[in-house]
N, C-alpha and C positions, 0 to 999 in steps of 0.2 A: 725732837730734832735738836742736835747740835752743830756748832761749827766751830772747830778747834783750829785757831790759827797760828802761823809759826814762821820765824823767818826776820823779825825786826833785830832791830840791831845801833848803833853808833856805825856810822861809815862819812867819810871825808866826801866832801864836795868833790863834785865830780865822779865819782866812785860808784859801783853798782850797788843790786840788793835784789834778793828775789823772795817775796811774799807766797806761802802756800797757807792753804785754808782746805781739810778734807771734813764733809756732811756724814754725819750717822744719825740712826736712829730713824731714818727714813727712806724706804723704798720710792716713794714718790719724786718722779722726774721734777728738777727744779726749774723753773719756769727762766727763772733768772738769776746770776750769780757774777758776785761782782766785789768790787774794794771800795771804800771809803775812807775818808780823813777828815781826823779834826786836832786843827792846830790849838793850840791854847789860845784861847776866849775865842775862839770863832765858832758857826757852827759845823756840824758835819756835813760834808760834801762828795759825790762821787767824784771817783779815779777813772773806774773803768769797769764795765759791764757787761757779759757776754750770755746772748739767750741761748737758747737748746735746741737752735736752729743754725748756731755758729754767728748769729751778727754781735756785730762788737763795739761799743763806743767808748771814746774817753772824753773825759776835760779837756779842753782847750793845752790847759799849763802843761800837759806831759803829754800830747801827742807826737808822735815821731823818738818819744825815747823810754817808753812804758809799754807793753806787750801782757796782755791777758790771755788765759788758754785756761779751757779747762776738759776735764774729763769727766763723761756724763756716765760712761762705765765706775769707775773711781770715785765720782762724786766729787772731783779735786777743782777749786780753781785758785790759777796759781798768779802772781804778779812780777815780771821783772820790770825792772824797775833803772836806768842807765842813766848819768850823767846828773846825777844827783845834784840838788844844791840848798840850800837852806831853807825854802818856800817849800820845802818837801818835806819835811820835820812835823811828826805832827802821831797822833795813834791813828794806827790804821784798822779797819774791821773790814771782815768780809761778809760778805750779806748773799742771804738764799730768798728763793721767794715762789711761793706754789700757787696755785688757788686757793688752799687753804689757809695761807700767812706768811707771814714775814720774819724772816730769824738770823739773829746777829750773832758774829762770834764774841769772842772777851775781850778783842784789839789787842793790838801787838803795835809797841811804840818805835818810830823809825827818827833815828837822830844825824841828821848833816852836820859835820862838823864843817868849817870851815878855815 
C-alpha cells in the first residue's frame, strides 16, 4: 500500500491550499483516511479524518476553515484548507488505516508566510 501526497506549497496568511493524497496498491476499503501535521519540534497531530461511512472530524485549530472529502471509488482523500496563517505551517501527511494496518504517505510541507 502506498499513499502518494500532493498539493503543499508556500502560501501567504490568509490565503488557501488544497492537500490531495490517492491510495494504491490496495483493493481493500480504507477504514479511515485523513491529514496530519507536524510542525517543527512538535509532535504529529491530526487535521482532519474521514471514515467510510462519510463521518468526519477535525482539530479544534481549523474547524470552520478546513474541509476533507474523499473518494472511496478513487481511493482520494483530499484537504482544503482556507484562511491560512502561520500555526498551520508544518508537514502534512495523509494517513489510511484497515484492519489490517496503518499507512503514511512521504508529507508534503505547507508553509504560511506571513
Amino acid at each position: 500500500v502506498q499513499l502518494q501526497a500532493s498539493g503543499g506549497g508556500l502560501v501567504q496568511a490568509g490565503g488557501s491550499l488544497r492537500l490531495s493524497c490517492v491510495v494504491t496498491g490496495s483493493n481493500v476499503r480504507m477504514n479511515v483516511m485523513g491529514w496530519y501535521r507536524q510542525a517543527p519540534g512538535k509532535q504529529r497531530d491530526m487535521v482532519a479524518v474521514a471514515t467510510n461511512t462519510g463521518r468526519t472530524q477535525y482539530t479544534d485549530s481549523v474547524k470552520g476553515r478546513c474541509t476533507i472529502s474523499r473518494d472511496n471509488g478513487k481511493n482520494t482523500i483530499d484537504l482544503v484548507m482556507n484562511n491560512l496563517n502561520d500555526e498551520d505551517t508544518a508537514v502534512y501527511y495523509c494517513h489510511a488505516q484497515t484492519l489490517g494496518g496503518t499507512y503514511w504517505g512521504q508529507g508534503t510541507l505547507v508553509t504560511v508566510s506571513s
